[in-house]
C-alpha positions as CSV (number, residue, x, y, z in Angstrom):
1,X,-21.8,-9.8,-33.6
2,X,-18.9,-7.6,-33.0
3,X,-15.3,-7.7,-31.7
4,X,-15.7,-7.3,-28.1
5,X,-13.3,-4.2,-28.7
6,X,-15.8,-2.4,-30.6
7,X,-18.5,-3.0,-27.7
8,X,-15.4,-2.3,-24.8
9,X,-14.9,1.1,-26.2
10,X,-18.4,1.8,-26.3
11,X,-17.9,1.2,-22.7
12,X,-15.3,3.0,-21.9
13,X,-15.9,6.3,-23.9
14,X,-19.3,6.0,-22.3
15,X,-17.5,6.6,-18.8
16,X,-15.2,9.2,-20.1
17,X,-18.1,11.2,-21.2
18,X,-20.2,10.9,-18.2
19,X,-17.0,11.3,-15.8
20,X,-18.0,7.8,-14.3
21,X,-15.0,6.0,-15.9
22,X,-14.3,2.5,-15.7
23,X,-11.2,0.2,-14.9
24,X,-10.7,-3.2,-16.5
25,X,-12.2,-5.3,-14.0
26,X,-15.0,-3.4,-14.4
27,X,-14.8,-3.5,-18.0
28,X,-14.6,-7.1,-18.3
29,X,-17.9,-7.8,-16.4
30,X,-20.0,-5.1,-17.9
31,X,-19.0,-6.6,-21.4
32,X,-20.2,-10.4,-19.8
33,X,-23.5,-8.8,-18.6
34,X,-23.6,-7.3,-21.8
35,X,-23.3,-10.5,-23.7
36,X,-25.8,-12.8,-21.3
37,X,-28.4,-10.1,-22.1
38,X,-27.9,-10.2,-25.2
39,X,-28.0,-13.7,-25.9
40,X,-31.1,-13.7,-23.8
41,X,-32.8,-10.4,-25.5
42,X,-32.0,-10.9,-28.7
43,X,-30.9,-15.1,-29.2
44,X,-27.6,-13.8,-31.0
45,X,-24.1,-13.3,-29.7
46,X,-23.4,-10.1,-29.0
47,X,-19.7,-10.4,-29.1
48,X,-17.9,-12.8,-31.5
49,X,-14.9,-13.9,-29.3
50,X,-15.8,-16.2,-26.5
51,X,-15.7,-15.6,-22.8
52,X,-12.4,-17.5,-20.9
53,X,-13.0,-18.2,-17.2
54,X,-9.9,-16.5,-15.3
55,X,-9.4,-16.0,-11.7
56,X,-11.3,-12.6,-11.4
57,X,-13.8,-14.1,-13.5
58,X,-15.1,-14.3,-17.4
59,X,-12.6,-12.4,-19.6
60,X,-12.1,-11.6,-23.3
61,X,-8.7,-11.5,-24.0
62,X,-8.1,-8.9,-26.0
63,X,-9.8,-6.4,-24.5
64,X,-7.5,-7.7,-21.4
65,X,-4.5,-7.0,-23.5
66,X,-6.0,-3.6,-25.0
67,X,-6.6,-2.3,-21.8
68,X,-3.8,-4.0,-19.4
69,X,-1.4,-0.9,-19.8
70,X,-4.4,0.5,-17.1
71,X,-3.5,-1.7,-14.5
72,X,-6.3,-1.8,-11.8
73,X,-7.0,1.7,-12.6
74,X,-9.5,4.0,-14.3
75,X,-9.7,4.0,-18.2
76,X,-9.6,8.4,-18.1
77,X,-8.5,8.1,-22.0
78,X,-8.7,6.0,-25.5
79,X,-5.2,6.9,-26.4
80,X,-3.6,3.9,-26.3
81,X,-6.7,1.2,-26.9
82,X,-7.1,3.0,-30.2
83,X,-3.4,2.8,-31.1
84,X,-3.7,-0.6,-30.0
85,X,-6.8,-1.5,-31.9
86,X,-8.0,1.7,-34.1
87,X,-11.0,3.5,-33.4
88,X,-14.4,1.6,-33.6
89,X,-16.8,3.5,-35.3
90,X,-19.6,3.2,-33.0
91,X,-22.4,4.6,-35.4
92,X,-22.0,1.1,-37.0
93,X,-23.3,-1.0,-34.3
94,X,-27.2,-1.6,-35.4
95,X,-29.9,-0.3,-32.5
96,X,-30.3,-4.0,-30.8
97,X,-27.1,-3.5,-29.6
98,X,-27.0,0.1,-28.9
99,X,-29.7,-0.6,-26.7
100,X,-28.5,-3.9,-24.8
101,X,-25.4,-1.5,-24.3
102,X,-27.4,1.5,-22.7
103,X,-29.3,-1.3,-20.6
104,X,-26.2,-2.3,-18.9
105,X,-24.1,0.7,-18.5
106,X,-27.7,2.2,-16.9
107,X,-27.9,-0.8,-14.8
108,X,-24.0,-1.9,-14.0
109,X,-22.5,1.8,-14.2
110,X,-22.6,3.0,-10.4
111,X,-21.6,-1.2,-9.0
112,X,-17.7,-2.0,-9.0
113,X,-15.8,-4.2,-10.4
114,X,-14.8,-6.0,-7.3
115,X,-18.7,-6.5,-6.5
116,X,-19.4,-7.3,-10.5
117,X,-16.8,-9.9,-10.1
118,X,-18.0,-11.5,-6.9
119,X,-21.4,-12.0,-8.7
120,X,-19.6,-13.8,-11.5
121,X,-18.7,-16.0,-9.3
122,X,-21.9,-17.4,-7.4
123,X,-22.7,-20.7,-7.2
124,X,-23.8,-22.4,-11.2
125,X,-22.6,-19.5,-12.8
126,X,-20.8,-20.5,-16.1
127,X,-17.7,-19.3,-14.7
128,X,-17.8,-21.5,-11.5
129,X,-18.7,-24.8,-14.1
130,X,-15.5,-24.2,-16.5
131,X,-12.9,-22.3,-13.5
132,X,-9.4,-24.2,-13.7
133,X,-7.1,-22.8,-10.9
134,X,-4.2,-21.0,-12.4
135,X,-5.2,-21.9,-16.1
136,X,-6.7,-18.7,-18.1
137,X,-7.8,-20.0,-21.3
138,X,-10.6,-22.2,-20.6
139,X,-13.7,-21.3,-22.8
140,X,-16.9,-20.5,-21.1
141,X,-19.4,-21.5,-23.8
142,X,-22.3,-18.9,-24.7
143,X,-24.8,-21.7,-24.4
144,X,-24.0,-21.9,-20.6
145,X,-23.9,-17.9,-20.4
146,X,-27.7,-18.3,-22.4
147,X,-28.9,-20.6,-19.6
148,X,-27.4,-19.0,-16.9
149,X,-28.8,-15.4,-18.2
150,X,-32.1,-17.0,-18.9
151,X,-32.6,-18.4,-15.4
152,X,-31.1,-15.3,-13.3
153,X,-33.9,-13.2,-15.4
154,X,-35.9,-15.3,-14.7
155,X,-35.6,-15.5,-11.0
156,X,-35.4,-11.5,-11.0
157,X,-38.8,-11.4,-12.8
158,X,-40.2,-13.7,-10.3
159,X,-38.7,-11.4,-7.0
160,X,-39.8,-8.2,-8.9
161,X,-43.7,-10.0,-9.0
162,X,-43.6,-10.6,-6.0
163,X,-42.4,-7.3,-4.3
């Protein structure tokens, strides 16, 4: 497991590189999808904080305060994150979650935030159980992401047959 900073720069330095960069919404979703899978892939937490259900959806809240000097915009530089939080040393993070990392940005990179954050919030998503109007700090428990994860892949496996 890692602080979701470590795997939220990862992210974002990702974008920077490949001029594709991301904003926080964005951010925020890829590092749920990230998660899910990983709990899914691997049965271990890929981030150690845990998930709150806010009105744009699941949220770690400190990459929201590590990245909300962005606003709605486009992460284009690490400058302040890593004078917020230091700079992660990515060659730490073991090959399991390298790769659950390079399976999301491949799959999640060219979809926005705003369409990332609808999906969140479909129907018996974890987010939709533990939501509370105007209260941001309700946990979303990895066992619901696990089973939600679990059956979505599952359902995708089944179209994919099918097709």
């Amino acid at each position: 497991m890692y602080p979701a900073t470590t795997i939220a720069y990862a992210f974002i330095k990702r974008g920077i590189d490949e001029c594709n960069p991301i904003n926080q919404m964005k951010l925020q979703k890829m590092l749920y999808f990230a998660h899910g899978y990983h709990l899914i892939l691997y049965k271990k937490p890929l981030i150690k904080e845990i998930f709150q259900a806010w009105k744009y959806g699941p949220v770690i809240p400190s990459v929201y305060h590590s990245c909300k000097i962005y606003g709605s915009g486009d992460i284009i530089d690490t400058s302040y994150f890593i004078s917020i939080n230091g700079e992660p040393n990515l060659k730490l993070i073991d090959s399991e979650s390298l790769n659950t990392i390079n399976i999301t940005w491949e799959i999640l990179k060219d979809i926005s935030g705003l369409a990332l954050s609808s999906w969140t919030h479909t129907e018996g998503s974890p987010w939709i159980k533990h939501y509370i109007e105007g209260v941001n700090d309700i946990p979303i428990p990895n066992k619901d992401i696990e089973e939600y994860f679990s059956s979505f892949l599952k359902k995708s496996e089944t179209t994919d047959a099918t097709a």
